[in-house]
C-alpha positions in Angstrom: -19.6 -185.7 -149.9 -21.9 -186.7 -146.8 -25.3 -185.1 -146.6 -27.8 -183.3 -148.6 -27.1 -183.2 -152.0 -24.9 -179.1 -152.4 -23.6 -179.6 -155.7 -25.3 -176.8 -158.4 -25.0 -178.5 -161.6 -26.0 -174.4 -163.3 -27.8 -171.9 -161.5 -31.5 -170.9 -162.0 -33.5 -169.9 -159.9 -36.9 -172.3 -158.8 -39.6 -171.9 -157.4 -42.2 -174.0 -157.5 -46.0 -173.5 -157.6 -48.6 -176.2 -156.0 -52.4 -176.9 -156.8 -54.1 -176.9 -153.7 -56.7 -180.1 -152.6 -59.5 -179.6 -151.3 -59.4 -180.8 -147.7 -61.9 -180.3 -145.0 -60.5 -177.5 -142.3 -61.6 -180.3 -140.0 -59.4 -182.1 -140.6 -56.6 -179.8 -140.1 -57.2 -179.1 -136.5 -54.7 -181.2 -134.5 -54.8 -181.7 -130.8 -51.3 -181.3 -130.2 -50.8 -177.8 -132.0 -53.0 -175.8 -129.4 -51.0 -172.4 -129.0 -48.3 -173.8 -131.3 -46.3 -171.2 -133.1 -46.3 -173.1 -136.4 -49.5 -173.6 -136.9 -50.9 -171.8 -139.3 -48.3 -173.2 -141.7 -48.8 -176.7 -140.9 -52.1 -176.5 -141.4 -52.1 -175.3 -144.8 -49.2 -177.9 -145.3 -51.5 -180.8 -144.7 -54.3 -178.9 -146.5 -52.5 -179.1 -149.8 -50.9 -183.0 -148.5 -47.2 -181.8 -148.3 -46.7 -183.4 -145.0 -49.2 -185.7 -143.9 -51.5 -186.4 -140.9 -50.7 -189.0 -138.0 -53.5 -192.1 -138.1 -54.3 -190.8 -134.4 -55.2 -187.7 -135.4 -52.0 -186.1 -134.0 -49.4 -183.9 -135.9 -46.7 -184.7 -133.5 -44.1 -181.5 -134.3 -41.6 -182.1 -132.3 -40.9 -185.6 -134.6 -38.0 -186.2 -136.1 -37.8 -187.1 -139.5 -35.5 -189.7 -141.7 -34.4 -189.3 -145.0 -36.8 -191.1 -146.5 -39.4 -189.5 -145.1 -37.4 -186.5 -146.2 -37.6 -187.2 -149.7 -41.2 -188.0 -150.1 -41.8 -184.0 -148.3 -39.7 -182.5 -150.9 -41.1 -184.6 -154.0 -44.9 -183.4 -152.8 -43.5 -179.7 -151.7 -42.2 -179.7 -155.1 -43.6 -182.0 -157.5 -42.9 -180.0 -160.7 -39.5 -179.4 -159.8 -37.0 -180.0 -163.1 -35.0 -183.0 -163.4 -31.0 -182.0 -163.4 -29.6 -184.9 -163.5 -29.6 -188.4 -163.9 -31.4 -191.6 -161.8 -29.1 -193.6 -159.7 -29.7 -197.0 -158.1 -29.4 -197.1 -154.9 -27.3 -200.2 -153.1 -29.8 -199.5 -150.0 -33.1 -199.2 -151.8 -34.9 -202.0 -152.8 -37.0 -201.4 -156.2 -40.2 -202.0 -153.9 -39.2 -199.8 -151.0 -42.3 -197.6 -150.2 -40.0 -194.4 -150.8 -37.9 -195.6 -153.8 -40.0 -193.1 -156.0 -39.6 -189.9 -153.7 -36.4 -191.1 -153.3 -35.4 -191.0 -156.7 -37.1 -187.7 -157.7 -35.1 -186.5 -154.9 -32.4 -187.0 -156.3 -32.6 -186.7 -159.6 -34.3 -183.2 -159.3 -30.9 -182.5 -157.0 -32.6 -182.0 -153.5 -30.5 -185.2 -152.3 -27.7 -186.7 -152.7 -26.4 -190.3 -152.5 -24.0 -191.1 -149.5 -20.4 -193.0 -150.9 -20.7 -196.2 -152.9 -24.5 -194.9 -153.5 -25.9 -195.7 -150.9 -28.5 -193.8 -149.5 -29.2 -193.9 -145.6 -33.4 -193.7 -146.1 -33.2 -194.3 -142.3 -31.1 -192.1 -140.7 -32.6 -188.7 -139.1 -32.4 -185.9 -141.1 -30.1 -182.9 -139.6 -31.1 -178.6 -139.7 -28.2 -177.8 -141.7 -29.4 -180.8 -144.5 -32.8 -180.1 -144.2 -31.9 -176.4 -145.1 -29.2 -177.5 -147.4 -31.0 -179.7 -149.5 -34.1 -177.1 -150.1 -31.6 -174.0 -150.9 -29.8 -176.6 -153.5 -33.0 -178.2 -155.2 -33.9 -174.6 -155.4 -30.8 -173.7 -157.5 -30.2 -171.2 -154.9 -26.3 -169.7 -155.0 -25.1 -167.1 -152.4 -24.9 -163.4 -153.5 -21.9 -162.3 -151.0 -19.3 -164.0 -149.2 -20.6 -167.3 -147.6 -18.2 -167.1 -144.5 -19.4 -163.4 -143.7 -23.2 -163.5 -143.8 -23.3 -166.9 -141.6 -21.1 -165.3 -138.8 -22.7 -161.7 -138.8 -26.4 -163.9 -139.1 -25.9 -166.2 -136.2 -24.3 -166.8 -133.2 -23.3 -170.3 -133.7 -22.0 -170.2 -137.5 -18.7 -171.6 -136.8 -20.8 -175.5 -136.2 -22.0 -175.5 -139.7 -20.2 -178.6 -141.4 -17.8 -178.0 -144.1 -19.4 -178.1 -147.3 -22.7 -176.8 -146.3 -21.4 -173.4 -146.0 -22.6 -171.5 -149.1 -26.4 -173.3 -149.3 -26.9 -172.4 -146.2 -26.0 -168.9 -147.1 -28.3 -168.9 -149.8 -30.8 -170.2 -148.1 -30.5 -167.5 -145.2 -30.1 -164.0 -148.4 -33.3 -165.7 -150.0 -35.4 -166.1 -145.4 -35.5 -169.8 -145.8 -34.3 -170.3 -142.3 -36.4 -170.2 -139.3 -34.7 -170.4 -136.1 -37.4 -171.3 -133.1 -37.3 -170.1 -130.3 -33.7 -168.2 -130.8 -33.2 -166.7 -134.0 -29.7 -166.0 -134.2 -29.3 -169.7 -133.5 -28.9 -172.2 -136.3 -28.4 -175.2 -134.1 -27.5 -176.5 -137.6 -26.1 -180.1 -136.1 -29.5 -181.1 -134.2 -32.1 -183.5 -135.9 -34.8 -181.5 -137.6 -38.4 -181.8 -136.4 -41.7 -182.0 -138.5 -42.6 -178.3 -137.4 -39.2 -176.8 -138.5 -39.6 -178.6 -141.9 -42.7 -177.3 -142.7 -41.9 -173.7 -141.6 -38.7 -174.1 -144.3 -41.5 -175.2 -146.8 -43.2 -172.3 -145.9 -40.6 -170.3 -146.4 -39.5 -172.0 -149.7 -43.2 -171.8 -151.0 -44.0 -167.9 -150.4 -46.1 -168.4 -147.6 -44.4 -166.2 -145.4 -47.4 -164.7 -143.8 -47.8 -168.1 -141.7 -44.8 -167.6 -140.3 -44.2 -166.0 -137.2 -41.6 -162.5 -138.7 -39.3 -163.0 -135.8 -38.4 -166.2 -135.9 -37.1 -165.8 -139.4 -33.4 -165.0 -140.0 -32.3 -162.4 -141.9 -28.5 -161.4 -142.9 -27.6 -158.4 -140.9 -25.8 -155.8 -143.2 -23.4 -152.9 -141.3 -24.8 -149.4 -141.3 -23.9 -147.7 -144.5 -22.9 -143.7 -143.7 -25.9 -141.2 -144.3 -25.8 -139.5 -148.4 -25.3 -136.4 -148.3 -28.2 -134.3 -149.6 -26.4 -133.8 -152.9 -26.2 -137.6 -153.5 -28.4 -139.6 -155.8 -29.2 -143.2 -154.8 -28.2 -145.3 -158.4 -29.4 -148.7 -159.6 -26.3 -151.2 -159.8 -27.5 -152.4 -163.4 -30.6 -151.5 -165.3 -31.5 -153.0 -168.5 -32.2 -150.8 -171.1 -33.5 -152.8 -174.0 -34.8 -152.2 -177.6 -36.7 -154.7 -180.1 -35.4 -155.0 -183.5 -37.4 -156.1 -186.2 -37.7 -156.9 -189.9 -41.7 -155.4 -189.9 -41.7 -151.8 -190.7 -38.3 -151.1 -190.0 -35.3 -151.2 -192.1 -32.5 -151.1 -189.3 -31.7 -154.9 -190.1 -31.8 -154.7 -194.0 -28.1 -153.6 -194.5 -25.0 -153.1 -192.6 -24.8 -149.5 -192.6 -28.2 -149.4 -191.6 -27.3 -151.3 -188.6 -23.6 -149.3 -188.1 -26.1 -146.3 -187.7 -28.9 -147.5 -185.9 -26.3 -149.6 -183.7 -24.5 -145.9 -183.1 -27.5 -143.9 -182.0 -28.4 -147.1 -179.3 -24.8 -146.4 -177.8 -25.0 -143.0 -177.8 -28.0 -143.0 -175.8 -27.3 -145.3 -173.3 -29.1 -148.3 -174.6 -27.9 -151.4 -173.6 -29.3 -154.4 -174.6 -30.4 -155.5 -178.4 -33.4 -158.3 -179.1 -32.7 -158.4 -182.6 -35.6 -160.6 -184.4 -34.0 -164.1 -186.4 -37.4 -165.5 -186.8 -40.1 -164.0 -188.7 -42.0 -164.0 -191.9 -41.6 -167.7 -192.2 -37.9 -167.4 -192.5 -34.8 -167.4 -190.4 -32.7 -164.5 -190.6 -29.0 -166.0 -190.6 -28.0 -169.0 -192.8 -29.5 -172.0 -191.4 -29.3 -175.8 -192.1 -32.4 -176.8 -190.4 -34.4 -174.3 -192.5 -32.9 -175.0 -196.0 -34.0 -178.7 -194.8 -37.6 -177.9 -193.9 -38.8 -175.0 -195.3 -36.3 -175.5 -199.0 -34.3 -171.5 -198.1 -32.0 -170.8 -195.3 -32.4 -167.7 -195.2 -35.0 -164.9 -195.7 -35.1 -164.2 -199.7 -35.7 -160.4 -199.1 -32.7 -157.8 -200.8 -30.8 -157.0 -198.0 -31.0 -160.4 -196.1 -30.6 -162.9 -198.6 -26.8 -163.0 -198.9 -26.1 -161.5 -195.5 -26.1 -162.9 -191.5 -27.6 -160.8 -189.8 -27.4 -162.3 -186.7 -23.6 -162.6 -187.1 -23.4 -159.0 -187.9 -25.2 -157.8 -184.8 -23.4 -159.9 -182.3 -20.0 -158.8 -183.7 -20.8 -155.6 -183.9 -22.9 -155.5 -180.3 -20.7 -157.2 -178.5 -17.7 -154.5 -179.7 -19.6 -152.0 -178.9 -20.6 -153.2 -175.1 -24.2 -154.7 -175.8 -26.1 -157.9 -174.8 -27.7 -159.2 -177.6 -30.4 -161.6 -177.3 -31.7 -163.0 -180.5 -35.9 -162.7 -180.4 -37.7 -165.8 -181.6 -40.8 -163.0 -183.2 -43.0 -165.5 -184.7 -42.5 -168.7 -182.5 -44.8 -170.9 -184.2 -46.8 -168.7 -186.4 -46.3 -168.0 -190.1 -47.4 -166.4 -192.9 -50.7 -168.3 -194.7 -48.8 -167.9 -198.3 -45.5 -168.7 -196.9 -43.1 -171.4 -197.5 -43.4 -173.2 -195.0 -47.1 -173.3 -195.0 -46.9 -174.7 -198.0 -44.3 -177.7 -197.7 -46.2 -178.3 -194.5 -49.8 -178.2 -194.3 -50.4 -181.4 -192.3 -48.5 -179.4 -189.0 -50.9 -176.7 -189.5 -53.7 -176.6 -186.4 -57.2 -174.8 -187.2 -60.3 -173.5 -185.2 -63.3 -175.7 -184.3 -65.5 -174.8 -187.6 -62.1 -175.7 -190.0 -60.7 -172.8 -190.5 -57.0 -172.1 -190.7 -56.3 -168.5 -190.9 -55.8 -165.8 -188.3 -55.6 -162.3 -188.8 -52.6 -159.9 -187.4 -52.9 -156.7 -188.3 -54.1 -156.7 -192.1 -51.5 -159.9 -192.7 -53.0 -163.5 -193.1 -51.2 -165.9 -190.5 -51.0 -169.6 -190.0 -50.1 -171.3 -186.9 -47.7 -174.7 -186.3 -49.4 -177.3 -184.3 -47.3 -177.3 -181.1 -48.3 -180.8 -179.9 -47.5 -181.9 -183.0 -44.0 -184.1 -182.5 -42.3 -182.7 -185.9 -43.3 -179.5 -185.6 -42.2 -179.7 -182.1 -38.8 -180.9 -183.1 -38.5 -178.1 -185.9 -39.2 -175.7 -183.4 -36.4 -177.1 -181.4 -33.8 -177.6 -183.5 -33.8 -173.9 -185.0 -33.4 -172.6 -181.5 -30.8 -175.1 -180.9 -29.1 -174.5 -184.0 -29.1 -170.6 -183.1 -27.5 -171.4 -179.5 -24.8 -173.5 -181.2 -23.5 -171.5 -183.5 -23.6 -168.0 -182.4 -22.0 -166.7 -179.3 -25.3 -165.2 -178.0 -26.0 -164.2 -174.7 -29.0 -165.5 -174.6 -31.9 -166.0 -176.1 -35.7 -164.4 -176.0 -39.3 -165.6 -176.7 -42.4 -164.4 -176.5 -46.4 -165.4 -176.6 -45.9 -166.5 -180.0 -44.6 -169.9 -178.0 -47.8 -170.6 -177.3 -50.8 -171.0 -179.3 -54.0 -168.8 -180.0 -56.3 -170.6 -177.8 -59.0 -170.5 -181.0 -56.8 -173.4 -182.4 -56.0 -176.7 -181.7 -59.0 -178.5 -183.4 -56.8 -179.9 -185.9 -57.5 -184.1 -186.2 -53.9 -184.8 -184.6 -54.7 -182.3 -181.5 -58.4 -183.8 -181.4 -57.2 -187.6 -181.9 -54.6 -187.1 -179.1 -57.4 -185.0 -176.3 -59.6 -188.2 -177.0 -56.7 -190.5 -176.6 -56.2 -189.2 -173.3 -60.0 -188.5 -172.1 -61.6 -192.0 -172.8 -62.6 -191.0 -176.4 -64.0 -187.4 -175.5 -64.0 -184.8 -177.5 -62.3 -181.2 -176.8 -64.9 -178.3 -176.3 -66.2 -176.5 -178.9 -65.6 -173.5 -176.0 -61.9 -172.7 -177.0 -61.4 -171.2 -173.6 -62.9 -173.8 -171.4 -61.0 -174.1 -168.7 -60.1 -177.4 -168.5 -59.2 -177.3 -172.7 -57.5 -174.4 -171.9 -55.4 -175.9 -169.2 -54.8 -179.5 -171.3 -53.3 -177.5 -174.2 -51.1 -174.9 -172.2 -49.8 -178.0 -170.0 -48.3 -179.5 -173.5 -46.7 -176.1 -174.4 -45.4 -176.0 -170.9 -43.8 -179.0 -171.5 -42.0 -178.1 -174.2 -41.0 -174.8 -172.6 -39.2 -177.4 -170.3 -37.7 -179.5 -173.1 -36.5 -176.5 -175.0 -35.0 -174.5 -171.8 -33.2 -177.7 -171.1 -31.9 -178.4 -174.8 -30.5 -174.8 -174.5 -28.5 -175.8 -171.0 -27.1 -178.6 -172.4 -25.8 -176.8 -175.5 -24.9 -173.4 -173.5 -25.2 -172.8 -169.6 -24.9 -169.4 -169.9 -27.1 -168.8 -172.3 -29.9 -166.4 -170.8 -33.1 -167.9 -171.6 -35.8 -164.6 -171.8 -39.4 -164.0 -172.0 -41.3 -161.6 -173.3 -45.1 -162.1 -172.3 -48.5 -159.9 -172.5 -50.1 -160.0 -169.0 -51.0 -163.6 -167.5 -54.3 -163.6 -167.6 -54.0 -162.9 -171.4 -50.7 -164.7 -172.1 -52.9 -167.6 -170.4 -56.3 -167.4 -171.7 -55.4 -166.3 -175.4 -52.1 -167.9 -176.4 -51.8 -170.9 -173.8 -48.5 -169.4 -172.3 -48.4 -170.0 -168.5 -45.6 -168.4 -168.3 -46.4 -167.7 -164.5 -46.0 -172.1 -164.3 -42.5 -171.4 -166.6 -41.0 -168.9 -164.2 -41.7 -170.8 -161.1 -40.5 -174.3 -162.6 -37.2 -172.5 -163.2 -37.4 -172.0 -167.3 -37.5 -168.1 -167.4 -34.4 -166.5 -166.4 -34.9 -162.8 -167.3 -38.9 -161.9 -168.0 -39.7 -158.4 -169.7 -43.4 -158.0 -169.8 -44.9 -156.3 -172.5 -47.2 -153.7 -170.6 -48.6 -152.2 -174.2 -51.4 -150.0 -172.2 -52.1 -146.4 -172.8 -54.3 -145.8 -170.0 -51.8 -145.4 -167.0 -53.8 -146.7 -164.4 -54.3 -149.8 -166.3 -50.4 -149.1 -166.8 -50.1 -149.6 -162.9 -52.2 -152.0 -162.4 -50.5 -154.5 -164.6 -47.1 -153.9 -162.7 -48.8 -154.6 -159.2 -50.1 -158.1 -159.8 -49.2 -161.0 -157.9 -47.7 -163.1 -160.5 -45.7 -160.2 -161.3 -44.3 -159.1 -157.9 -43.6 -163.2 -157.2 -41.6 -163.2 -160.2 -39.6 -160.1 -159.4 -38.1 -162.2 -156.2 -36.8 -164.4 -158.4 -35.7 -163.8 -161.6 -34.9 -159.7 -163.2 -38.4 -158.7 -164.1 -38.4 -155.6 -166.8 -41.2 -153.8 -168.5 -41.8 -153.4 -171.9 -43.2 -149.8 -173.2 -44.4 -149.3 -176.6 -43.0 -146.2 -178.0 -45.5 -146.9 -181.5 -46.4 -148.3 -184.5 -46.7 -147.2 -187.9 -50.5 -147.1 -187.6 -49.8 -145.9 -184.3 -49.0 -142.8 -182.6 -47.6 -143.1 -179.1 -46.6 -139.6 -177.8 -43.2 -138.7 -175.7 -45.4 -137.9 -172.8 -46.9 -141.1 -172.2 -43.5 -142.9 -172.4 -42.0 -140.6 -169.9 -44.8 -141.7 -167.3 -44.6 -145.0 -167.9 -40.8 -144.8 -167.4 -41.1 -143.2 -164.3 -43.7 -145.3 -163.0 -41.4 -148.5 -163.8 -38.1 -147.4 -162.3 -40.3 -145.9 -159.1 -41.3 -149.1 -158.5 -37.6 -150.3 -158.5 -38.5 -152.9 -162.0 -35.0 -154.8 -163.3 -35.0 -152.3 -166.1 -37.1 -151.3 -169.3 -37.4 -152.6 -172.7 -39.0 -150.4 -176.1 -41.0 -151.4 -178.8 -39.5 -151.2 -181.1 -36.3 -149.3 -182.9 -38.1 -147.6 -185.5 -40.7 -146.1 -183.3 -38.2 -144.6 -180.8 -38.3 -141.3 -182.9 -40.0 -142.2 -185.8 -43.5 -142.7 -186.6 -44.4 -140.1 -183.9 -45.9 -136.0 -184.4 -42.8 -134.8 -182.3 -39.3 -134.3 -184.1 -36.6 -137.5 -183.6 -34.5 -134.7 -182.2 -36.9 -134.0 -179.3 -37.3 -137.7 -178.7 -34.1 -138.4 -179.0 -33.5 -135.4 -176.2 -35.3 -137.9 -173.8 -34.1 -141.1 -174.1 -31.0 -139.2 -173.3 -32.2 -137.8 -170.2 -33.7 -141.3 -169.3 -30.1 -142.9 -169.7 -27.5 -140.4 -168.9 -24.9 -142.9 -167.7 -24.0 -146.2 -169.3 -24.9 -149.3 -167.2 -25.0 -152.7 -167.1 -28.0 -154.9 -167.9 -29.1 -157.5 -164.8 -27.9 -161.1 -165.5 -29.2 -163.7 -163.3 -26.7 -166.1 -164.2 -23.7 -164.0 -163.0 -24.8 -162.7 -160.0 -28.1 -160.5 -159.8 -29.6 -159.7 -156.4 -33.8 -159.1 -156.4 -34.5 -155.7 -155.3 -34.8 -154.8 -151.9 -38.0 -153.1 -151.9 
């Protein structure tokens, strides 16, 4: 296929976040932008070194760019983007070619694609419909309605896009990539695009929106949809309605009638979605090979468990009865300080700064898995991999428990490798200094990316899920940037646990920025505590925060946890039970982003 790379090879959705250099504003102000109408986006382009600055002093928009030139853009607009496939050598690109780099990570992070016989054409101009093309496809972007349909009703000269380019181009107009100067219901998709045009698509493609003049931006025109009348009531299209099922103060799991009944009440109310726990207490909760190998059992000795799978159980009996059901990774790499595998393993074991070991949940004694140690890494791995194998899941969830209490990491492994890396050094004895803060959560990132790929190549449609505190502490605490995981492309549904009694503080976590940037992107739902056993959490409070959620049009809600729901509470199950009924009077399907799921409109 000629031009910009349009194959997806699976759909996520990516977008990308930049650290910003610090750059003098003197040196952003060009002589030939004067009045320009791109210029506040160019300018904070060259601020952050996406596209550079002429030796002259000049910005020169009108430019035209080659494909080269192309391809080192992209590669700094997006340098974390994920790799998706792999390198190629180019019959055109000499090994010292000044863009063979760019070039490559162009490619092999699928913004571009190789001409026939791989060859790659670094000098020939770069066209509007493959400029646009190439960002809605390295994006992972996938049109939500017909292709053919939104091009013609979007501009007036649709019927010049080149075959093939059809449906990125689509995408990339649903998701306001496309800015059309001076005439936006023109495309002029066949003309050579110019330095301005590309940085007002990087602008676009980067959610920096304000810098772009609104009416220049095209937007899919929709036909009038006849008035409701007064007795109609406007409906969400899908809505997840989630619960967490767990092994800790709950017996729903422990037998199969107990989850025939507990599976029964769910349906009966509406409930629609299952994160049934298959990782906790040090122990997996299905037969597996990996754990009988590391930890000596392969499955969870307790009555009930032992000579059961669990997991098995659930998705046979979800999936008849019409749920999704996401296996929850609970303890991630945490575990009990008597357990097992603390025991067989206590060189992978990480500790704070004055030698201790030992973190305390609740009244229980917990241990933690070094997560930059390679074999505990690899452990880690291969039980989720083993999971998405085996089991036809439809997906599968984690949580902070991926990361790492930010206490830890002063084990002689993690301290040997910081030094390694930081001319002999040692880590601060501040466990949240920033830039220790930021060394360890970059490694757990990393394996967020080696672990969301390992799962595509097993299972492309197997929903990878997180379930996070806030950012700040997801960040700060347990070295989860999950705000970096979502925008690199490795969470595809996020429920965020908003465990706040204090409604304001409710509200206020919904309304952050992180949030609301993630909600245009992937299905963001909120997760509501409904209690503990220590715990009270009355009916009331749960009814406000469910209103406040599905006012502010969130993907859906979540509870923690099954038990709790009309247990461990001062009101009778019955009453409870009488409102999660009037929450979900209609069955409904959950969102899926990876069979078509549209962000919400407002």
């Amino acid at each position: 296929m000629q031009g910009i790379g349009l194959v997806f090879l699976f759909v996520f959705t990516v977008v990308i976040s930049l650290v910003t250099p610090s750059i003098s504003s003197a040196e952003t102000k060009f002589s030939d932008l004067q009045g320009h109408w791109a210029k506040p986006c160019i300018e904070s382009l060259v601020k952050k070194k996406i596209i550079s600055v002429n030796k002259d002093g000049t910005f020169r928009p009108k430019e035209t760019v080659t494909r080269a030139e192309f391809a080192s853009m992209i590669t700094k607009a997006f340098p974390k983007a994920p790799e998706v496939r792999k390198p190629i050598r180019f019959a055109d690109i000499p090994s010292r070619y000044w863009a063979a780099e760019a070039i490559r990570k162009a490619y092999t992070t699928g913004f571009m694609s190789s001409y026939v016989d791989r060859v790659f054409h670094p000098t020939r101009k770069v066209e509007r419909w493959q400029a646009i093309a190439s960002v809605a496809s390295g994006l992972k972007y996938k049109p939500n309605t017909n292709a053919t349909e939104t091009l013609k009703t979007t501009y007036t000269d649709a019927d010049e896009i080149p075959k093939g380019g059809e449906n990125a181009i689509a995408s990339a107009t649903e998701k306001q990539l496309v800015v059309n100067y001076p005439d936006v219901e023109k495309l002029r998709p066949n003309q050579l695009i110019n330095r301005a045009e590309i940085a007002a698509l990087f602008c676009q493609a980067l959610d920096q929106s304000e810098l772009v003049p609104q009416e220049y931006i095209a937007r899919v025109k929709t036909p009038p949809t006849p008035t409701p009348t007064p007795t109609s009531t406007p409906t969400p299209t899908s809505e997840l309605r989630g619960v967490w099922l767990t092994n800790i103060d709950s017996d729903v799991l422990f037998s199969s009638a107990n989850l025939d009944k507990g599976l029964q009440s769910l349906k009966q109310l509406n409930f629609n979605t299952l994160y049934p726990t298959v990782w906790n207490w040090g122990y997996t909760l299905y037969p597996s090979k990996v754990a009988k190998k590391v930890i000596g059992r392969a499955v969870d000795p307790e009555p009930g468990l032992r000579n059961r799978d669990m997991l098995k159980e659930i998705i046979t009996k979800g999936h008849q009865q019409g749920f999704t059901v996401i296996p929850w990774f609970e303890f991630g790499f945490m575990a009990p300080a008597d357990s097992d595998l603390a025991k067989r393993h206590p060189k992978w074991l990480t500790k704070r700064s004055n030698g201790t070991q030992v973190v305390k949940e609740g009244k229980h004694d917990r241990v933690w898995l070094n997560p930059f140690h390679p074999e505990v890494q690899q452990f880690i791995e291969d039980l989720v991999i083993e999971i998405v194998s085996n089991y036809k899941i439809d997906g599968i969830q984690f949580d902070d428990h991926f990361g790492l209490p930010s206490e830890l990491g002063y084990d002689d492994f993690t301290v040997a490798l910081y030094k390694k890396e930081h001319n002999g050094q040692a880590p601060s004895t501040n466990p949240l200094d920033p830039e220790w803060v930021k060394w360890r959560a970059e490694i757990v990132t990393n394996f967020m990316k080696r672990v969301f790929r390992a799962i595509k190549a097993k299972n492309q449609d197997c929903l990878v899920s997180f379930s996070p505190n806030p950012q700040r502490f997801s960040y700060e605490y347990f070295l989860a940037d999950w705000e970096t995981w979502e925008r690199q492309g490795f969470i595809e549904e996020l429920v965020l646990q908003v465990y706040r009694d204090d409604l304001n503080v409710f509200i206020s976590e919904l309304q952050q920025p992180e949030v609301q940037a993630a909600r245009r992107h992937v299905p963001v739902s909120i997760g509501i505590i409904t209690g503990l056993k220590d715990r009270f959490v009355p009916l009331k409070q749960i009814q406000e925060q469910v209103k406040e959620v599905r006012e502010r049009n969130f993907a859906g809600l979540s509870f923690f946890f099954y038990e709790s729901l009309w247990n461990f509470a001062d009101e009778k199950p019955t009453e409870r039970q009488s409102s999660f009924a009037k929450f979900f009077p209609t069955p409904i399907k959950p969102p899926n982003l990876i069979v078509g799921w549209e962000p919400p409109s407002s």
